[in-house]
C-alpha positions in Angstrom: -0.6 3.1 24.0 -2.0 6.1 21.8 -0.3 4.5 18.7 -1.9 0.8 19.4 -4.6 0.3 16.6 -3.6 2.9 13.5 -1.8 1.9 10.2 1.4 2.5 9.6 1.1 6.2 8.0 -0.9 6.9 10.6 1.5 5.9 13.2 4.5 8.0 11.5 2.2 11.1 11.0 1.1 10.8 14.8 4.4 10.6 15.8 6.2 12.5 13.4 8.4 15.8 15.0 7.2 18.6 16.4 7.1 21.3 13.3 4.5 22.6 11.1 2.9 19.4 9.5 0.4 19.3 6.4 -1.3 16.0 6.2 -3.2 15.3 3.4 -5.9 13.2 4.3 -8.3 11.3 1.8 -12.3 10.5 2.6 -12.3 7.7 5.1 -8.6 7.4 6.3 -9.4 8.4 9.8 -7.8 11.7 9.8 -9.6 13.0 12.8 -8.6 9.8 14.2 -5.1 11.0 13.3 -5.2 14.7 15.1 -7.1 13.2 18.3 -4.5 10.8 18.7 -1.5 13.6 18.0 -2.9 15.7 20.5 -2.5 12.6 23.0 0.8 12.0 21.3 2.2 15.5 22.6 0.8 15.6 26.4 1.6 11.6 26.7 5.4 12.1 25.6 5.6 15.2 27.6 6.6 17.4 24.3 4.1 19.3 25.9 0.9 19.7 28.6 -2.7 20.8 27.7 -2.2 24.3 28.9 0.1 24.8 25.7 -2.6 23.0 22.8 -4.9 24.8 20.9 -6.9 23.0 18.8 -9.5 23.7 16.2 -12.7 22.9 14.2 -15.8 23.6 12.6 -18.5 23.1 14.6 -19.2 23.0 18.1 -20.3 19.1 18.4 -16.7 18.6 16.7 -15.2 20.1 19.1 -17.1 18.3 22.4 -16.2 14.9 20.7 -12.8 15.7 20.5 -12.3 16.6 23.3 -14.0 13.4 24.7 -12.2 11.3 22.7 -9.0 12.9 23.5 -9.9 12.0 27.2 -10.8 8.8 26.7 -7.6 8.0 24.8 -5.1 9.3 27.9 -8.0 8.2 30.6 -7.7 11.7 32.5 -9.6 15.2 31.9 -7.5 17.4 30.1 -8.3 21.0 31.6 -6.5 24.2 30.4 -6.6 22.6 26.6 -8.5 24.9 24.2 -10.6 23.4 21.9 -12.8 25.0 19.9 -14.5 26.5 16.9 -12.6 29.9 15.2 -15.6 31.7 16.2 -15.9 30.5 19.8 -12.0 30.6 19.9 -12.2 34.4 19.0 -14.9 34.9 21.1 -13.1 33.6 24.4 -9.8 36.1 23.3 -12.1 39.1 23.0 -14.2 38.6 26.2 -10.5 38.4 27.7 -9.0 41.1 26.0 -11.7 43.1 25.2 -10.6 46.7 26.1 -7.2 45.9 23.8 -9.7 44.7 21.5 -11.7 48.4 21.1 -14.9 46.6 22.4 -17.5 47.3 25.3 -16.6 44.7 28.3 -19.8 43.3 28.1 -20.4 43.1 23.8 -23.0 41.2 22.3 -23.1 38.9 20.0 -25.4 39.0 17.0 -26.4 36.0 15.1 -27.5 36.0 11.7 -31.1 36.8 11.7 -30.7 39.7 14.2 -27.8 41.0 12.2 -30.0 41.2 9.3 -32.3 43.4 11.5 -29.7 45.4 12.4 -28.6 46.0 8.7 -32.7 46.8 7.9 -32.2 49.3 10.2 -29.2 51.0 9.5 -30.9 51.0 5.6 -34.0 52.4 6.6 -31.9 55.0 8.6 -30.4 55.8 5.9 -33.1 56.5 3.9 -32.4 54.1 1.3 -34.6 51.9 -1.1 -34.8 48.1 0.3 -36.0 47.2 -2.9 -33.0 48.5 -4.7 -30.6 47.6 -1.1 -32.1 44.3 0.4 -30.8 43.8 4.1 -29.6 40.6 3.0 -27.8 41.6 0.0 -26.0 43.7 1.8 -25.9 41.9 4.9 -23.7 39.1 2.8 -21.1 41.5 1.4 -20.1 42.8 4.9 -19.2 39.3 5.6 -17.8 38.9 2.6 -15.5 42.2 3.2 -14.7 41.0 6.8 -13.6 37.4 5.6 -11.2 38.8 3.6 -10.0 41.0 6.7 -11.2 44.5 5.0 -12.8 47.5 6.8 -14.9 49.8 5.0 -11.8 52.5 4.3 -10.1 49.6 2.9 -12.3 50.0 0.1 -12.9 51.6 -3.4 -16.2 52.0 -5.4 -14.1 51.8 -8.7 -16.9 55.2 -9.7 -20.0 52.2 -9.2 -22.7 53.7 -7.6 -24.0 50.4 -6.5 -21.3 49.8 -4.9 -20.6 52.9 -3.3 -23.6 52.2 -1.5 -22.7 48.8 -0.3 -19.5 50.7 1.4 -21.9 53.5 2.9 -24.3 50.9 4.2 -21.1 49.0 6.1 -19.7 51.9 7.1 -23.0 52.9 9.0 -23.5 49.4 10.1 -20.0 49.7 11.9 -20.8 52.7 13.6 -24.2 51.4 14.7 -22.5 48.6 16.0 -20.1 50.2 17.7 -22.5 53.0 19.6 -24.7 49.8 20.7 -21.6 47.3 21.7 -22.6 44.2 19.0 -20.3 41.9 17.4 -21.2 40.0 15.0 -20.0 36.7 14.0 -17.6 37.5 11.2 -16.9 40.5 13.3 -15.7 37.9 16.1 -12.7 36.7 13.7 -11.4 40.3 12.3 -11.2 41.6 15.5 -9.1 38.8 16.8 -7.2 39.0 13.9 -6.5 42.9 14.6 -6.0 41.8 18.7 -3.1 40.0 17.2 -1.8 41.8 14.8 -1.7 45.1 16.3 -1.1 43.6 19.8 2.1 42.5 19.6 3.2 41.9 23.3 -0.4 40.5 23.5 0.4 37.8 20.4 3.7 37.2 21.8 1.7 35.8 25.1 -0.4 33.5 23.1 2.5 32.4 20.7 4.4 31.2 23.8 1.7 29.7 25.1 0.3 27.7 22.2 3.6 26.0 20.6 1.2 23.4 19.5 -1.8 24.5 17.4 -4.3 21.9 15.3 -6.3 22.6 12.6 -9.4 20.0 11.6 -11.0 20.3 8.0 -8.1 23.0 7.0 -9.2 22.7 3.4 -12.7 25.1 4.7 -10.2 27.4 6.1 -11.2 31.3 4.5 -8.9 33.9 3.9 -9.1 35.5 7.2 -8.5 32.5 9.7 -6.0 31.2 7.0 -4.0 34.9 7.9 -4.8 34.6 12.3 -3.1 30.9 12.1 -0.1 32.5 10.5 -0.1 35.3 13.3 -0.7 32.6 15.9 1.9 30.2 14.9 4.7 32.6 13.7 8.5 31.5 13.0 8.8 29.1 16.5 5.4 27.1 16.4 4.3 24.2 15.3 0.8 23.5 13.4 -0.7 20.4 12.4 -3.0 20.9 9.7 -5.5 18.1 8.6 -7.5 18.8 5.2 -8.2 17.2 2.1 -8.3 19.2 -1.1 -10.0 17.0 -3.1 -13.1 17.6 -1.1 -13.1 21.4 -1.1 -16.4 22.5 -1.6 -17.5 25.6 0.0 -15.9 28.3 -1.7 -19.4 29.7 -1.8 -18.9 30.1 1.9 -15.8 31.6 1.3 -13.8 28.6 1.9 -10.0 29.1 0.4 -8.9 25.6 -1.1 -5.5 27.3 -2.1 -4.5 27.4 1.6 -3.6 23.7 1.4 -1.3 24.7 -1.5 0.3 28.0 0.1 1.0 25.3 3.5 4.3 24.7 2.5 5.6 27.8 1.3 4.4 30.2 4.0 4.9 27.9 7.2 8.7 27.1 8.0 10.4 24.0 7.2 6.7 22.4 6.9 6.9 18.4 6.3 3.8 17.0 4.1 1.9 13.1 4.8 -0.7 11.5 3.3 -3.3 9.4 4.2 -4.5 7.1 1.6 -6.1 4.1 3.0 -9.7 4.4 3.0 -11.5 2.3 5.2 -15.0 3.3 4.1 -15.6 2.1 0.3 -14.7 -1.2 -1.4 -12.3 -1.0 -3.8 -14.4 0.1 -7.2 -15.6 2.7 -5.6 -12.3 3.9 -4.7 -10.7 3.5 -7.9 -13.8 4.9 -10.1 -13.5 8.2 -7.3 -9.6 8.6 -8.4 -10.4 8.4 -11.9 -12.9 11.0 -11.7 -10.8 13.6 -9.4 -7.7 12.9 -11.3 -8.6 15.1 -13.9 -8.7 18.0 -11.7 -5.2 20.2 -12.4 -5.1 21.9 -9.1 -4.5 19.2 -6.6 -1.9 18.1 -4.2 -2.6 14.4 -5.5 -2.9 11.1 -3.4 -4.5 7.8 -4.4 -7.2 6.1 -2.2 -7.0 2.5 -1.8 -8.2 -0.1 0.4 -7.4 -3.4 1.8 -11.0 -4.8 1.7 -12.4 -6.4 -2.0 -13.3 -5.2 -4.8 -17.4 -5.2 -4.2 -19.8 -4.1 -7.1 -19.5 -2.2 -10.1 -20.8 1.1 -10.5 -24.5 1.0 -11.5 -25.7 3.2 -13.9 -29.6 3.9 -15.0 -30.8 5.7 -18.1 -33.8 7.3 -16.8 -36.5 8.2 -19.4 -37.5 11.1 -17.2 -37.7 12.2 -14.0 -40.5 10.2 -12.9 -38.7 7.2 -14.1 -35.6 8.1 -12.4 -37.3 8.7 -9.2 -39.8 5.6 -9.6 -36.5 3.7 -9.9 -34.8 4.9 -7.2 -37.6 4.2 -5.0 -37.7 0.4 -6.5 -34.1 -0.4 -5.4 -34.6 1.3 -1.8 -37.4 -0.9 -1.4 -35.6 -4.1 -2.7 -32.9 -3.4 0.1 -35.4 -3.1 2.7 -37.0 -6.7 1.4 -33.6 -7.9 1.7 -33.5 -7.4 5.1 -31.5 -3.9 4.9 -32.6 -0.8 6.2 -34.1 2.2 4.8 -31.3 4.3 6.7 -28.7 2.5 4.8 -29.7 4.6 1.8 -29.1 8.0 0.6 -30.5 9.8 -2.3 -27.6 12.6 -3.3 -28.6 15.4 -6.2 -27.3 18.3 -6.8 -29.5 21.0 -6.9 -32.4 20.7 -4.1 -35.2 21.5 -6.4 -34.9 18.2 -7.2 -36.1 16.8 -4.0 -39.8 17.7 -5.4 -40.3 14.7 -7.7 -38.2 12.2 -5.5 -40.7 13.1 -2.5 -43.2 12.5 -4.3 -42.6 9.1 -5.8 -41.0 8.0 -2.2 -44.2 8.7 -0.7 -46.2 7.1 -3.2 -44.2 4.2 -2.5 -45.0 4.2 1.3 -41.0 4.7 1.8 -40.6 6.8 5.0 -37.8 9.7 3.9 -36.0 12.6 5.8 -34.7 15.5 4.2 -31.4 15.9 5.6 -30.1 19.6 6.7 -33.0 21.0 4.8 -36.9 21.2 4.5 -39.3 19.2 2.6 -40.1 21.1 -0.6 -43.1 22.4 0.2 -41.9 23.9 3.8 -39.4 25.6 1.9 -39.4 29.8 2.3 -40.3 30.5 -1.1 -42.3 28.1 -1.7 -44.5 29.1 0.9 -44.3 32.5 -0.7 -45.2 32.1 -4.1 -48.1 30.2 -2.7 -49.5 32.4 -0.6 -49.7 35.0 -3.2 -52.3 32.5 -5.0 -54.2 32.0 -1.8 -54.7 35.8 -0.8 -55.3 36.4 -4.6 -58.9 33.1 -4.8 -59.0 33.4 -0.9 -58.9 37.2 0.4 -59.5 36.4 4.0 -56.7 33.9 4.5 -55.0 36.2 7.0 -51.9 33.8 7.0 -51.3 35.0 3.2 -51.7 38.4 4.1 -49.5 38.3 7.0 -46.1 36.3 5.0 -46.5 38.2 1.8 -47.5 41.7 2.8 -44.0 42.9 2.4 -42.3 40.3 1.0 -40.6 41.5 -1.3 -39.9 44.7 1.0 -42.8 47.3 0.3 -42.9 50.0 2.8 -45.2 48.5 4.7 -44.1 48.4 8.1 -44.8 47.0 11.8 -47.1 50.1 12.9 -49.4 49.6 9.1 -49.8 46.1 10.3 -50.2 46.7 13.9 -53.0 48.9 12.8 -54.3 46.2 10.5 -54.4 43.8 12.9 -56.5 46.2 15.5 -58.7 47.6 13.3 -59.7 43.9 12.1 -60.2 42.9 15.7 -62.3 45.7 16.2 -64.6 45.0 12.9 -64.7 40.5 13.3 -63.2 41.2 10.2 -60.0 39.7 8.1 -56.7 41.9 7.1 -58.0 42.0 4.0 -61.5 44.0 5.3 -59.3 45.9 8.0 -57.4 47.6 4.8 -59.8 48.2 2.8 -61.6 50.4 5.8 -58.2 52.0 6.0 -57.7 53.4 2.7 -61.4 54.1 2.5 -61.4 56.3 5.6 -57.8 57.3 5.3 -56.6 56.2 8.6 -52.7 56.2 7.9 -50.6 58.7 7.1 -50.3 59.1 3.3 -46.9 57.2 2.6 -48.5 54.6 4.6 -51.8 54.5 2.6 -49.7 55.0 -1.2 -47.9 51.8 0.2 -50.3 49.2 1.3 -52.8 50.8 -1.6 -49.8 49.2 -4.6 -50.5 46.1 -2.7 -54.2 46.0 -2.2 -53.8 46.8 -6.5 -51.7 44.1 -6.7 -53.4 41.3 -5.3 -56.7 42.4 -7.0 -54.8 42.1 -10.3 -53.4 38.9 -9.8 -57.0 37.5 -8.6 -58.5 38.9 -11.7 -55.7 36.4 -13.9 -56.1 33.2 -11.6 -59.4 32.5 -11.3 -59.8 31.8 -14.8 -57.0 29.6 -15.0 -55.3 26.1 -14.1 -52.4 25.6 -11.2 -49.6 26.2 -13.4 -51.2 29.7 -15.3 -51.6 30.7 -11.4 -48.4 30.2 -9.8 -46.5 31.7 -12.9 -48.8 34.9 -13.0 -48.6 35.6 -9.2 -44.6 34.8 -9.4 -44.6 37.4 -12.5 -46.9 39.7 -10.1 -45.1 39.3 -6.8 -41.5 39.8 -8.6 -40.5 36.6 -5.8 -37.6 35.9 -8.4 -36.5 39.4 -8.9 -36.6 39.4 -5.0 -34.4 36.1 -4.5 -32.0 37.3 -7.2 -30.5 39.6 -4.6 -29.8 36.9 -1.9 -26.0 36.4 -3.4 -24.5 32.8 -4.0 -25.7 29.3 -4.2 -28.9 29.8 -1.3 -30.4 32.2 -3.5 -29.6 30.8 -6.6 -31.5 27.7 -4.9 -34.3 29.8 -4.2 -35.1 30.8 -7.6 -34.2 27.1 -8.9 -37.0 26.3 -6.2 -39.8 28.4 -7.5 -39.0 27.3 -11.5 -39.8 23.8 -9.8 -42.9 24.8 -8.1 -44.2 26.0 -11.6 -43.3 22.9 -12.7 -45.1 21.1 -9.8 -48.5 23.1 -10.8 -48.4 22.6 -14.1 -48.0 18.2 -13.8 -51.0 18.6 -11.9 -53.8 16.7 -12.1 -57.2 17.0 -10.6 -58.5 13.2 -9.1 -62.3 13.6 -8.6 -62.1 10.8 -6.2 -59.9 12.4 -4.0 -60.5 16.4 -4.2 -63.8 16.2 -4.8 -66.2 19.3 -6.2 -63.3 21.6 -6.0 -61.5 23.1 -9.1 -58.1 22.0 -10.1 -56.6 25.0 -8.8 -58.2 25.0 -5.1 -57.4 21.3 -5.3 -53.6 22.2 -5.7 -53.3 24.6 -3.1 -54.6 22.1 -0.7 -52.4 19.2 -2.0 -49.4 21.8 -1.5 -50.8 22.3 2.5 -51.0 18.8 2.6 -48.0 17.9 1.5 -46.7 20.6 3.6 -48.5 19.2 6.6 -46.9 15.8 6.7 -44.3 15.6 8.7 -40.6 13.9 8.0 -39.8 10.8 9.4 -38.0 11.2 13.0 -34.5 12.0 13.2 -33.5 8.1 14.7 -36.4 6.4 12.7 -35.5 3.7 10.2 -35.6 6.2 7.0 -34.3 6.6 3.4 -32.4 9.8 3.7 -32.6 12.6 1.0 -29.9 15.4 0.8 -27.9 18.2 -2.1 -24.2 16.8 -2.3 -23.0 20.0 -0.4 -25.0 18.7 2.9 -23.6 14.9 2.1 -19.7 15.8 3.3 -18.8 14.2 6.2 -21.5 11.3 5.9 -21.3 8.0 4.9 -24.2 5.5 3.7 -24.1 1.8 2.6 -26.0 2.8 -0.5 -25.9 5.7 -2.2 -27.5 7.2 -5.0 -26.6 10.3 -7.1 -29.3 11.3 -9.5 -29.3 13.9 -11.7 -26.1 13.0 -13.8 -26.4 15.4 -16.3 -24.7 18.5 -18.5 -26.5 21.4 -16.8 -27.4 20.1 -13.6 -24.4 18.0 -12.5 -21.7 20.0 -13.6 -24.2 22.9 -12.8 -24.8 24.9 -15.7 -23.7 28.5 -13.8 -20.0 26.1 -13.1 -19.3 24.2 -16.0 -18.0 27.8 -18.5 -15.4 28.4 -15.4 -12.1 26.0 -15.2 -12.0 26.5 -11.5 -16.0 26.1 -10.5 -15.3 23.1 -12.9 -13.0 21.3 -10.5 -14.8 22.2 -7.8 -18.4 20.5 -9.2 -16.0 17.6 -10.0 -14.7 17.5 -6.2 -18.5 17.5 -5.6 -19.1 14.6 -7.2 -16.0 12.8 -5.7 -17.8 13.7 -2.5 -20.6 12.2 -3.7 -18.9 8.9 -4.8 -16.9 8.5 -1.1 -19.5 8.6 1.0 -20.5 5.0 0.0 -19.3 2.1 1.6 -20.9 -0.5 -0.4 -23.0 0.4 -3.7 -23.1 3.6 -6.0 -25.8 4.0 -8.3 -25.8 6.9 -11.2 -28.9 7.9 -12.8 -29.5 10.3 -15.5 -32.6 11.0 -17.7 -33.1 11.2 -21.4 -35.7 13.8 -20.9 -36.1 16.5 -17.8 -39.0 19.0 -16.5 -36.3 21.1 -14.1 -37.4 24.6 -13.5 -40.1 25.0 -15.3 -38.4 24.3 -18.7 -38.0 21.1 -20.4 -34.5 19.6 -21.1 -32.8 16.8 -23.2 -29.4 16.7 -21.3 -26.4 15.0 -22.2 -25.3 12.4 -19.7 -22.8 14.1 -17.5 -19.1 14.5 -18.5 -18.2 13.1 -15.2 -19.9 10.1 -15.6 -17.6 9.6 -18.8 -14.5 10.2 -16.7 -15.0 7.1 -15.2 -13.4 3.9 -16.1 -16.0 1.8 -18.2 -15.2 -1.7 -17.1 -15.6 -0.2 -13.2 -19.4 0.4 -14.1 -22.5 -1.8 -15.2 -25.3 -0.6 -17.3 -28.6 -2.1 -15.2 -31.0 -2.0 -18.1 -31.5 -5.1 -19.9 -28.9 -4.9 -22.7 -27.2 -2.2 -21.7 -23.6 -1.2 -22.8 -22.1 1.6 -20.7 -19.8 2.7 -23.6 -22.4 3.1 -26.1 -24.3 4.8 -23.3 -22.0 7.5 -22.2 -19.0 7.5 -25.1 -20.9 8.1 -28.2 -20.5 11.7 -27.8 -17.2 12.6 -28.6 -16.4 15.2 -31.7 -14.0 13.2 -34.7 -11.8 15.6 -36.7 -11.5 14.0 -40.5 -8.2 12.6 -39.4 -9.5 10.7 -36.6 -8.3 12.5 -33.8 -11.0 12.5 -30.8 -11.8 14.7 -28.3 -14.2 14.8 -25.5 -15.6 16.5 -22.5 -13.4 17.6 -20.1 -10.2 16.9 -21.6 -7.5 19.2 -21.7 -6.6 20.2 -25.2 -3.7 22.6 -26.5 -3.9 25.3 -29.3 -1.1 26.9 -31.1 -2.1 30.8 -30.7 -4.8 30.3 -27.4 -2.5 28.1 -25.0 -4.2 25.2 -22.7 -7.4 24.5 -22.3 -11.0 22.6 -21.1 -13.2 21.0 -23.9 -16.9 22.1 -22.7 -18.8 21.2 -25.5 -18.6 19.0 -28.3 -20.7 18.3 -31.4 -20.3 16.5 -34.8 -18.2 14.5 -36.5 -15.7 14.5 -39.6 -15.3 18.1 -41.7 -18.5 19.3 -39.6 -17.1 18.3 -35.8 -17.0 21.3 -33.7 -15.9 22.2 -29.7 -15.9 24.6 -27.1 -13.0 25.1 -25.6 -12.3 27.5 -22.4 -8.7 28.8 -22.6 -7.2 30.1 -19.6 -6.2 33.0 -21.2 -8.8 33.8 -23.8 -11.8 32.6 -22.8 -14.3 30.3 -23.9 -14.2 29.9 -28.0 -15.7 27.3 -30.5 -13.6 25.8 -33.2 -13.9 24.0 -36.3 -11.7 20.9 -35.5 -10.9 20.4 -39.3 -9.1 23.9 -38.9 -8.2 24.4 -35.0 -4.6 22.2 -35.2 -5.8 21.0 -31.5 -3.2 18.8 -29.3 -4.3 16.7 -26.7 -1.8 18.4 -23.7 
């Protein structure tokens, strides 16, 4: 019964012997399909009963539908079974071991924002800049520390100050944590980790216990859970991993994509399966997504293929900008929709989200109800709301909401009992924030720190006013984001959210500059009042319901795990998609070209690819090459939708000829007599003058002269 209804690979890795078992399962094979229906494999055959399974996910709705499904398969609850996330997995050891453990009996648990209070305070105690230290900065490299399984005297400055700092700062978050009883969440997984390691009678239990252990998504497995599976599973156990390496994405998150290829070599006699029938995309799709992730070096390998036809080619769209792109975009959504599809069945994928503004935009021009998925409509976002409410405090000095988000943001000194003052004294007067603190510094009603604090401020804001009121939209929002130091401040936030972040505000610039005033609609007001209303507006509306019929709009990173019958991924270009920070490092390469793969396999019946000639991104204008990833695709897979159109001429005219004809292109893997093996990056010219950038694992990223280099294809 529990094998009725799955393939054939699917049958023999369901039934396959008890052992440690890596299956390698591709986008839209089934493979949670695969370890519900293992699980029910074990307790049906009597290998084992649900007191001995322990199996686990990523996320706590994962885990509730396994389970149900599980159930549902075998017709019986399965009590005694653990099934769970790592985190709430750790969590239930620890509550149950917790004096073995070194904790309190009845710890807390911090989540993220009141962990990042916590690391405020332990700053501020010890009497450190938060300007120079931001709570978040540092609040990001304990976890960082702790994912890797490492305790502050595990560590070593290297004679960096800045980092000696960092180590002071964890250290005293420790203690803090420790004198109060709080665990935080990364904290939950190290200390299970040292329950088992230094427990060994206690680990011996558990090993015994749990012969059978299963592992969902094992390709976002970090370093640290990677390490507590080994512990857990030992010489006798058995552990069914399910992953697929070719959609690795998160290394950002500390995600280890080489624990897939370390399976076989650290778990004992470990058997490997793959599960290559994909029963999401029609065939194109499938073949143009194992072109593209074929030229990735560090795989395990499989090859998708389905038993369904062909379907459409590829499309592709040369957008002349942005605008067009978008405008485009918004065209074909509403031609499915007219042919009696559904908004829903579309998805817009991009890379960066910053490019969410101009799609918004055009989508509500068009009357197309959107939803951003897993994020916030541009205008909602943090920053946004940031940068902009240094404009309105700086025309508008009683807008008390400004004052209030921005009055120390970036951290300033000024603190709760300032504002609590603030707040009291303009009660008192009918007066704004802005009144209450000018009173203050006039009759010097704070202690002096207080007052040389909130006085910079008071200074600041004046000096941005006295810039913006003579100027347009985009003047404004540059100056006060010069003023406010809002990049400087977003700098700190480490990896790809605050990299965002800054990427966000470049975008708003943009935003205010495009601008234009319509007298119809705004009136008597200037252009840059008329801005700062459209942004609340815009701000204002509100997304289209979770289960209404709506186009949905989402970065490739938020896409995994979803699956649309249209998708489009704009933004196909050198810079942007491979992302510009990515495309100098071999292996952030790979992973960028995994992203797109991502990208590709979430359609099941229609990809479209746009890129533009010409781009406003960031504030700064671009002429980008069409991405090197949409050359790694087979030509006669795709089909060039502009009238006349030729895909090759399109997308394969830049390639750099040496004078004795040998090509070479982006991407491909070239060899050199003195430098070794390496990535073409960039590639310009042709003949005597053709020239390319080549990163070399060992030496780095060069340019040579072709007519000179002596490069081999490898």
């Amino acid at each position: 019964m529990v094998l009725d209804g799955l393939n054939a690979a699917q049958r023999e890795v369901v039934a396959a012997p008890a052992g440690n078992v890596l299956v390698l399962a591709g986008a839209g094979s089934g493979k949670t399909r695969v370890l519900v229906h293992r699980i029910a494999w074990y307790i049906q055959t009597g290998q084992t009963h649900p007191h001995g399974i322990l199996a686990v996910t990523f996320t706590n709705k994962a885990a509730g539908e396994m389970r149900g499904r599980i159930e549902s398969l075998l017709q019986h609850p399965i009590g005694g079974m653990w099934v769970g996330t790592f985190h709430g997995i750790a969590h239930r050891l620890l509550r149950a071991h917790w004096q073995e453990a070194g904790l309190p009996e009845n710890f807390q648990i911090l989540d993220s924002e009141d962990q990042q209070r916590t690391v405020r305070r332990v700053i501020r105690g010890l009497e450190l800049d938060e300007s120079q230290h931001p709570p978040r900065e540092a609040q990001w490299y304990i976890n960082a520390q702790k994912d890797e399984g490492l305790r502050p005297q595990h560590l070593d400055d290297r004679g960096d100050p800045s980092l000696r700092q960092m180590i002071r700062i964890y250290r005293a978050y420790e203690e803090h944590c420790a004198r109060a009883g709080l665990v935080d969440f990364a904290e939950l997984l190290l200390r299970a980790h040292e329950l088992f390691r230094e427990q060994k009678e206690r680990l011996a239990h558990y090993q015994q216990r749990f012969r059978h252990v299963l592992v969902d998504e094992f390709q976002d497995t970090n370093s640290l859970q990677y390490a507590w599976l080994r512990l857990l599973v030992g010489h006798d156990g058995s552990l069914f991993a399910v992953g697929d390496d070719d959609q690795s994405i998160y290394s950002f998150r500390g995600a280890r994509m080489e624990n897939m290829q370390r399976f076989q070599g650290d778990f004992p006699a470990a058997k490997l399966h793959r599960l290559e029938q994909n029963y999401r995309s029609t065939g194109v799709i499938l073949r143009a997504a194992n072109a593209l992730i074929a030229h990735n070096a560090t795989r395990l390998g499989k090859e998708l293929w389905t038993a369904a036809g062909d379907g459409a080619r590829v499309q592709l769209y040369s957008a002349f900008n942005e605008h067009d792109e978008a405008r485009f975009v918004a065209d074909r959504i509403a031609a499915e929709r007219e042919g009696g599809g559904r908004y829903e069945d579309c998805a817009i994928l991009y890379r960066v989200s910053a490019q969410s503004r101009v799609l918004e935009e055009i989508l509500m021009q068009s009357g197309i109800p959107y939803r951003v998925y897993g994020g916030l409509r541009f205008y909602e976002r943090a920053e946004i709301k940031d940068a902009l409410a240094y404009v309105r405090l700086a025309v508008f000095r009683n807008d008390d909401a400004a004052f209030e988000r921005i009055v120390n943001t970036p951290p300033r000194g000024i603190g709760q009992r300032t504002m609590e003052h603030l707040r009291v004294t303009a009660r008192a007067q009918a007066g704004s924030l802005w009144e209450a603190a000018l009173a203050t510094m006039r009759d010097k009603m704070l202690p002096s720190r207080a007052l040389s604090a909130l006085d910079q401020f008071l200074r600041l804001i004046h000096g941005i006013g006295e810039q913006v009121r003579r100027q347009g939209p985009g003047e404004a929002v540059a100056a006060a984001l010069e003023a406010g130091a809002l990049r400087e401040h977003y700098r700190k936030e480490p990896g790809e959210k605050g990299l965002s972040r800054i990427e966000n505000l470049d975008e708003l610039q943009n935003a205010a500059r495009e601008f234009e005033l319509d007298p119809e609609l705004h009136g008597e007001i200037g252009p840059l009042q008329a801005f700062l209303a459209h942004a609340a507006l815009e701000s204002g509306e509100t997304q289209a319901d979770a289960q209404a019929d709506c186009a949905q709009l989402m970065t490739l990173h938020s896409a995994k795990g979803l699956e649309f019958r249209q998708v489009f991924l704009v933004g196909m270009e050198e810079g942007l998609f491979p992302h510009q920070h990515s495309s100098q490092d071999a292996r952030q390469l790979e992973e960028e070209r995994r992203l797109c793969y991502v990208g590709l396999t979430r359609a099941q019946r229609r990809v479209t690819l746009t890129y533009a000639q010409h781009r406003r991104l960031h504030g700064t204008e671009f002429y980008p090459q069409p991405s090197r990833f949409l050359r790694e695709l087979p030509a006669e897979l795709m089909e060039d939708v502009r009238v006349g159109g030729d895909v090759s001429r399109a997308l394969y005219a830049r390639e750099a000829e040496a004078p004795d004809g040998a090509g070479f292109r982006l991407g491909q893997r070239v060899l050199h007599a003195k430098f070794g093996e390496g990535i073409v990056l960039n590639v310009e010219g042709y003949g005597s003058q053709a020239r390319v950038q080549v990163n070399f694992a060992a030496a780095g990223s060069k340019w040579l002269v072709l007519a000179y280099a002596g490069l081999q294809p490898a």
